[in-house]
Structures are given as structure tokens and as C-alpha cells.
Phi, psi and omega in degrees: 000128167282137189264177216285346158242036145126313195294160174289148181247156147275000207297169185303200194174092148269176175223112212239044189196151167215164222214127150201184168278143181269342142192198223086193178268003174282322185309001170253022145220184195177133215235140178228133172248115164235150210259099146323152319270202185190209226289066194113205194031050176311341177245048179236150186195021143313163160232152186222147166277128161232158159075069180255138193228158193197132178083321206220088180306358172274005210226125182246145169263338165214117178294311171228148152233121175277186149230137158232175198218135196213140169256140184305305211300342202229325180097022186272148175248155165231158176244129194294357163255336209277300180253039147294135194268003185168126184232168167226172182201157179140151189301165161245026150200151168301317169280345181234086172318023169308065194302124158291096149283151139227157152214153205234178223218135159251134175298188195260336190262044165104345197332193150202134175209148204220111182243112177243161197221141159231159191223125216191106197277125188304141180273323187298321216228154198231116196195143168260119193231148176247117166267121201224155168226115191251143184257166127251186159244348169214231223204019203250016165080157199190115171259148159249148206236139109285142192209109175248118166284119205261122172220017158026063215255129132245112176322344162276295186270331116137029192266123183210046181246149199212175151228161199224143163195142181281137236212103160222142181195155179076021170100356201235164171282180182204125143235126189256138203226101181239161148290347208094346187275263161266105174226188181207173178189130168273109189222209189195180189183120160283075219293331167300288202285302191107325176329116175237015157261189176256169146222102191070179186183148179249146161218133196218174115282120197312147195067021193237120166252003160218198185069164175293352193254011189303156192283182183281348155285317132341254194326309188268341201239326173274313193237350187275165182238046143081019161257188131263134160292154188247144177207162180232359198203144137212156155277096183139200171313071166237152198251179214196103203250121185255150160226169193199121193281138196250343190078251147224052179289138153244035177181108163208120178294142156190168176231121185291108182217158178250115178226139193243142192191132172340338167211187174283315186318328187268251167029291137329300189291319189303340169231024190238319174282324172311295189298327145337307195296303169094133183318305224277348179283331151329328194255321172271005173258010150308313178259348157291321158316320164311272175317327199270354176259316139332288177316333173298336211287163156246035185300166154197105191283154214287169194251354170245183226287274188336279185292331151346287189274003207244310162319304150337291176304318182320300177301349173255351151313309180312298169319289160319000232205351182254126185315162123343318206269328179133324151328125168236146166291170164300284169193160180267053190245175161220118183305304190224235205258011138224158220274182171286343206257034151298175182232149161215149168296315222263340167287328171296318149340297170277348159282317182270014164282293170338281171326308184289338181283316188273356192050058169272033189308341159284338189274329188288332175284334197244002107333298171283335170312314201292294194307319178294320174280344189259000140346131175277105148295008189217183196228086151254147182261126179275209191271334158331313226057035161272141168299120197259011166297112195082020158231184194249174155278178189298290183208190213186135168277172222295337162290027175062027154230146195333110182237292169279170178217020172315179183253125183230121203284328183292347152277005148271302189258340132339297182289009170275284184280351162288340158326278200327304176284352144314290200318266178007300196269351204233332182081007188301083179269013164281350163272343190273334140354289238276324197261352184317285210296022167268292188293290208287348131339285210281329191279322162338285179318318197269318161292356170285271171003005178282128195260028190100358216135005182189127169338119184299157188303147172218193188265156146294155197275343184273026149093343178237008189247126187212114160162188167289119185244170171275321180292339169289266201317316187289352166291306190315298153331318146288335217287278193313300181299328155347296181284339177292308161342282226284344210267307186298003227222322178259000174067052133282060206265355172289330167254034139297313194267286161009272193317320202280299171342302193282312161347282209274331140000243175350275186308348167315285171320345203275325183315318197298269141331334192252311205244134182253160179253005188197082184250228171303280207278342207119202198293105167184204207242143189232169178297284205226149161233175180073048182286167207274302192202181209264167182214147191245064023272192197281188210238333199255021151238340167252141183308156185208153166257011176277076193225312182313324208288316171350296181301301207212166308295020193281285152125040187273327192236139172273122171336358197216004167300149175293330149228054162263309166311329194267352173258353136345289178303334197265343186251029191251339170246176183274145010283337196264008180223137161313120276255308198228014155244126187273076176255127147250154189300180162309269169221207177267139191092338169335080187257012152306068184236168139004276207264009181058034180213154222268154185223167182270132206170167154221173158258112192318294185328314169309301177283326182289350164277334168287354163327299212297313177316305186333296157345277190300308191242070163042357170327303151202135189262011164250004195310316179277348174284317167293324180299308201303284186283328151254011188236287203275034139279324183323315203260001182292149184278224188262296178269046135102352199247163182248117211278163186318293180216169208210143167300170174311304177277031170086354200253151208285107218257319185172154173075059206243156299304165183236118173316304172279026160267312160297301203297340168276337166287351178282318177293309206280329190279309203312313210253010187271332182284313168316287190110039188177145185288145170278145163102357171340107136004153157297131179243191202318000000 
């Protein structure tokens, strides 16, 4: 993303809609749209395409593409994010991720304009294409500008220098940009006229404000009268402004489209056919495509209007969101000083649970293959010197190699049971082949992993804890029982009885270990106990909201145990659930925010796993029917989609969207419709 002069920001980033194809060469990419403002910029109020990634989903390729808009008589410009006075953003169906824009725009002498955009990634080809539209309100002329910041950032060496030079072939203009690598290449196309050049075009490098090398923001937007200085070539961080003269045209169309590709020639033909084809023949094998990956589903979505689509979207978000390779990120945001577009096993997990509740099973399969080839198989050792042989590492770019590496036990005993509930749900028994020696990898490790009766100290799932925690351990455990299934199942029933033996230990014990009687709140399950170092509040006194997963799906504490209820009792109020909304938090004192200060706020994930107790263990038996239908649309982003965390009233706060935030409204309908949670763990 460019900050208001042009350079790259690191700033927090939300996102609040995302685009890619469900297979074909649109399944290598994938375009994130955000609605200004959000986690900052208050004085912005645009919407923008940003973070467009091709091949890899960890590896971006363009930080933003703008639009501006300039009048000939006076040369003033505007930008569809700094200066729009009022945008929208959202799908025009739940099943065909096609994002809508609009944002609308005032001149300084009153002028009123309006760009609405549709956006959509080619199925055939792996290109991104814009369909825009500009209003005017009178004839007095008007040029339009594209401006793309380029950046071909790979998150291991953070090298995002690249050269762009202009291209022209096949009738049309080009501008191509490569790493040695990667490239694109950008072109435009008037569909009235047939104009597939430009008029004029800048190459600059970014964050440079003055000189022949100045950006191409700089030049049209900080200092320009609504022209380009013209350059054809630069080297290094650069961005890059196309124009199209519009005239006293006051309603003109044209279409954008970017195609990516292993050299320029692929690169070219991947946006030179599409636009050749024209948005609107593009969009409908866009939307059959769609539609005909909805129809393989055994899905079956809640019956009102709302929660329908808010299920819809998850499950095609889930989709959008899975690498080529087998992987899904986390989500295409960036919290701080770093993205999202990371893979964690223990987030894959809770996906391919999802994916499995919908009979999405190719997409859930080639997920556990992603988990199974990036298994640690050799005896390396982390920074701890624990030997990591048959675990994963913490999380991985999206090509399966290692970026943290703590240890988190739910990242262990998760690919254990995500094995299992395949096998479970398909009778495969060649999946159950394929994936034996990965789990029995992993149950090894776990059957090591012993303190006398309990799982040895890890990290927390939040990521910030080394110590016994309860949702890790009670993952360790579905881990184990897990792994017996599968062992009695290949007819191994001696490390079958092994597993369920160390299993029902260990669960023996959890209460002992887990749960304080005179903790922050009272009586209840705390994050960790025995914690590393001290934390505020302490990690071995406070309530947490991963402690519900115990119940489901781990299936370790029964929803109707006395301390599960009684730690229950604790998440119906402040401190710990946000004031005017019923989300709860992690825990209490929680900053992992915005301002990096404890805010009033929650996580859908949190309350939707304490839903479920609610559910279950008789608390409230509307409790998962109020989250579907009336709570988390509250908390949804302007399309619909759901974030990491929502603020005090409900309103969507940061990290948008977070894949496991779908995968759990996803969960939720699946298993309010059974009439029993799905994906239950195996138990005692």
C-alpha cells in the first residue's frame, strides 16, 4: 500500500473482500479490496484494489492499483483512495466473488463524479481484470489515470526491486515489469472505441520526489496538472501511471487488466487475451466456473437471506485463499510490520474441518497433502535444541518452508485429527495410506512430549505463552486419540492402545494443570499454567478464550462439566466480552490491538467456540442460531466478510478477513444444522 506520497507503508492494512478463480490459471491469483478507512487513515474514504499476489500467495506483486481522475480546464486530480468523498464495496453474489465498487468524487468547484468498478480474476488465465466506469456531471473534459504500485515483495529477503519498461505489441501498449523472476504486465483497452494504448504513461521510482527519476505519484498527483511526464524505462522500487484521455466524454468505460506470467511473452498473452475476450465474456465463464465449484459442494446453507450469504461467502473465501500448492493463508492482511499471508497448520486444520463439513474433499485433501509434504522429517532442531522431528513448524510461506518455528502442541495434534476426520468422512482407505507414516510422525512426537502425566510446556495458540497451556494440550490429546482411530483402522492395535493410554493420562491430569479455582475471574481454565515469564495478567490467572476448543473439537472437557460451566459463567460480562456487542475476547488486558493498548473488543472465534458450550452444555440453546443470524452479520466487513476482531459496538476492528474466522461461521451453521457439533475429536 502507498502512503499519501506515493512510498510504501507498512501501516496496519485491512482487507475487506478478496478475488481469485476456483481453478484454472485465475486459481494463481488472488487481488484483496479495501474500504477506507479502517485500523487508521481517518482521512481517507476510498476504496482500493491492493496486495495482488500471483503464483504464490505470500508473494505480492502489486501493492496497490489507483485510479485518478483530472479535469483538462483547471488540471486538478483526485485518487480514488485519498480523495473520494464516500465509497462502497461488496460482492454481487455470494457464490461469484466478483467485487463491486463504487467511489464518488467532488471537484473543488462542486463538479460531482462517480467510478464504479467491477473486479474480477480471469479464469482461463492468470490476470486480473477492472472494469471502470467514470460519470462526469458536465463536457468541460476529463483524463483518467491508472497507477500501479509494483511490488514483487518476497517476504524472505523483503527484495522488491524489480524493472518496468514499455512495451508495445500485438496493437496494444504494455507496461512490463519483472524481478528476474516474475512479471506482468499492464495494459488497458477501451471497449466503445477499441483504444488499446495509452495516453502517455510515467515510470518513476517510488518514494523519489523530485528529478528525472521522481514517482509516477509524484509527477501526476503531488505536483502534476493532470498530465505524465513521459519515461519508458526505470529500474528499481517502481510504480507506474497509464492514461486515457477522456475528453468531454461524461460516461466512459474501459477495462484494466494485469497478466502474470513466468516470462514477459506469458505475461503479455495472460492480459492481451482476456481483454481481446472483454470483461463481460470473461465474467461469465467467471461466473460458471463458480457456480459449477458450488454445485461439487454438499453444503447446505442456513435459510435466511443474511446468514446464507455470510455462510456463502466464507465457504468461497476458503477457496480464494487456497495456494495452488495446497496451503491456505491465514488471511491477505497485514497486521503491523508484518502479513498474514502466512500458512499455519493449526489454522489449516480448522479449515479442512470446514472444507469437510461442506464436502469441499479435493480442496480439504490437497490441504492435508500441503500438511504432509512440509512435515518436519529430519531432526532438526529449534532454537529451544528441541529436536522438531514429526511436528510442524509455527507457520510457512506459502511454498512449504519455515518462517516461526516455537513449538505449538496444537500443531501437532491438529494434523492428527484432521488425517482422522477425513478418513472419517470418505472411508478412503488409500487416504488413510498415504497420510499413516505423517500421523504417526506426529503421535511419536507426542507420545515423547511427556512431563510425568502431561504434556511438556509449548507455546499458546495466541502465540505468546511457553508454558502448559490448555488448548494445546487438549489438541495433544485429540492428537493421540486421533492417531488410535487411524492405528486400529490399519490394524496396529498395540500402538492404538499406547496412544489412547498416554491420551486418557494426560486427560486424567487436565483439570490439575488447566483450571484455577481462585483465578482472575474465579473459578475457571486459564491459558497456560507454569508459564515462561510473567505476562499482564498472568497467563496461569486468566481466563482465555481458547479453553471452549477443549469441548469442541478437541473433545477433552464435556460442555456440561462443572468447569467448563463455571468458566462459562465468566464470558457473559466485562471484563472479558466487549460491552455492546456479545464477542469475547481472548482474554482480559488483551493488546493485541490497533494502538498496541488493551481496547474494549472481541474475537468471533472466541465467542464462537464458547457458543458452541453455550449450545451444548445447556446455557443457552440459541446461543449458535444468535451468533449465525444476529451477531456476526453485526461484525462483518462492507462485504460481508469476518474479521480477526470487532471493536466494543460490534464493528469490524482489524485483520479483515481472517480465514478462520470463515471457517468457523462455516462450522457453526454445519453443525447447528446436524443438531450436534461437527468434527468432534474422538473421546474417551
Amino acid at each position: 500500500m502507498t502512503g499519501p506520497n506515493g512510498s510504501f507503508s507498512l501501516r496496519p492494512s485491512d482487507k475487506d473482500a478478496i478475488v481469485s478463480a476456483p481453478f484454472g490459471g485465475g486459481r494463481n491469483v488472488l487481488a484483496a479490496v479495501n474500504k477506507y478507512p479502517g485500523a487508521g487513515y481517518r482521512g481517507w474514504n476510498g476504496t482500493l484494489i491492493e496486495e495482488v499476489s500471483a503464483f504464490r500467495l505470500d508473494v505480492e506483486q502489486l501493492y496497490d492499483i489507483h485510479v485518478l481522475l483530472s479535469r483538462t480546464d483547471s488540471g486538478t486530480v483526485l485518487d480514488v483512495r485519498n480523495d473520494a468523498v464516500a465509497s462502497t464495496a461488496g460482492y454481487g453474489s455470494s457464490r461469484v466473488p466478483e467485487i463491486e465498487i463504487r467511489n464518488e468524487f467532488r471537484f473543488p468547484d462542486g463538479e460531482a463524479a462517480i467510478l464504479d468498478q467491477r473486479v474480477l480474476v480471469s479464469p482461463t488465465a492468470p490476470a486480473l481484470l477492472i472494469d471502470n466506469r467514470a460519470r462526469f456531471a458536465d463536457e468541460r473534459g476529463h483524463s483518467l489515470f491508472t497507477l500501479a504500485s509494483l511490488g514483487m515483495d518476497d517476504p524472505r529477503t523483503g527484495d522488491d526491486v524489480e524493472e518496468a519498461v514499455r512495451r508495445h505489441e500485438d496493437g496494444y501498449d504494455f507496461v512490463v515489469a519483472h524481478d528476474g523472476a516474475r512479471y506482468l504486465a499492464i495494459a488497458q483497452r477501451n471497449p466503445e472505441t477499441g483504444q488499446t494504448t495509452f495516453d502517455g504513461q510515467r515510470i518513476g521510482l517510488q518514494g523519489v520526489d523530485s528529478g528525472p527519476d521522481r514517482s509516477a505519484w509524484q509527477d501526476l498527483y503531488v505536483d502534476g496538472d493532470g498530465s505524465l511526464t513521459e519515461t519508458t524505462r526505470r529500474e528499481g522500487k517502481v510504480d507506474a501511471a497509464i492514461g486515457l484521455h477522456a475528453g468531454a466524454d461524461t460516461d466512459v468505460r474501459w477495462t484494466t487488466g494485469i497478466g502474470f506470467g513466468g516470462s514477459e511473452r506469458e505475461a503479455i498473452d495472460n492480459v492481451r487475451w482476456p481483454l481481446d475476450a472483454g470483461y463481460e465474456r470473461e465474467r461469465t465463464t467467471f461466473e460458471a466456473f463458480w457456480e459449477s465449484w458450488h454445485e461439487t459442494l454438499s453444503s447446505s446453507p442456513p435459510a435466511d437471506a443474511t446468514a446464507r450469504e455470510l455462510y456463502e461467502l466464507s465457504v468461497t473465501s476458503l477457496k480464494c485463499a487456497q495456494d495452488r500448492r495446497g496451503g491456505i493463508i491465514a488471511g491477505a492482511f497485514k497486521p503491523e510490520h508484518f502479513s498474514y499471508r502466512y500458512i499455519w497448520p493449526r489454522d489449516l486444520v480448522i479449515m479442512i474441518q470446514a472444507l469437510a463439513a461442506v464436502g469441499a474433499t479435493p480442496e480439504a485433501r490437497r490441504a492435508l497433502d500441503w500438511l504432509d509434504h512440509v512435515q518436519i522429517d529430519d531432526h532438526a532442531t529449534d532454537e529451544r535444541g528441541t529436536d522438531r522431528y514429526g511436528t510442524w513448524w509455527q507457520n510457512y510461506y506459502a511454498d512449504g518452508s519455515d518462517h516461526w518455528r516455537e513449538l505449538q502442541l496444537d500443531q501437532v495434534g491438529g494434523p492428527i485429527y484432521a488425517h482422522w476426520l477425513l478418513y472419517e468422512e470418505t472411508g478412503d482407505d488409500a487416504l488413510l495410506e498415504a497420510h499413516y507414516p505423517m500421523s504417526r510422525r506426529a503421535a511419536d512426537f507426542l507420545l515423547s512430549w511427556d512431563d510425568g502425566g502431561f504434556p511438556k510446556r509449548h507455546q499458546d495458540p495466541w502465540e505468546e505463552i511457553w508454558g502448559h497451556t490448555t488448548e494445546g494440550s487438549a489438541a495433544a490429546i485429540a492428537g493421540l486419540r486421533s492417531m488410535a482411530e487411524l492405528a486400529e483402522a490399519a490394524g496396529d492395535d498395540a500402538y492404538a492402545e499406547r496412544c489412547r493410554e498416554r491420551a486418557d493420562a494426560w486427560a486424567s491430569n487436565f483439570r490439575a494443570y488447566c483450571f484455577e479455582e481462585d483465578g482472575l475471574l474465579g473459578a475457571h481454565y486459564v491459558t497456560a499454567s507454569d508459564p515462561e515469564y510473567a505476562d499482564s495478567p498472568a497467563a496461569d490467572r486468566r481466563p482465555d478464550g481458547a479453553v471452549f476448543m477443549a469441548y469442541w473439537p478437541w473433545n477433552v472437557v464435556a460442555a456440561d462439566d462443572e468447569t467448563m460451566r463455571s468458566t462459562l459463567e465468566h464470558a457473559d460480562g466485562p471484563p472479558w466480552r466487549a460491552k455492546r456487542t456479545p464477542c469475547l475476547g481472548r482474554y482480559p488486558g488483551d493488546d493485541y490491538t490497533p494502538t498496541g493498548v488493551d481496547e474494549d473488543g472481541g474475537w468471533p472465534i472466541c465467542e464462537a467456540y464458547a457458543d458452541v458450550v453455550r449450545w451444548q452444555g445447556g446455557h443457552d440453546p440459541d446461543a449458535v442460531a444468535d451468533y449465525l443470524h444476529h451477531h456476526a452479520p453485526e461484525w462483518a466487513t462492507s462485504a460481508n466478510l469476518l474479521p480477526e476482531r470487532v471493536d466494543g459496538a460490534g464493528r469490524s476492528r482489524w485483520n479483515a478477513n481472517l480465514l478462520w474466522s470463515q471457517a468457523a461461521y462455516v462450522l457453526l451453521a454445519e453443525s447447528l444444522r446436524r443438531g450436534e457439533p461437527y468434527g468432534m475429536a474422538p473421546g474417551k
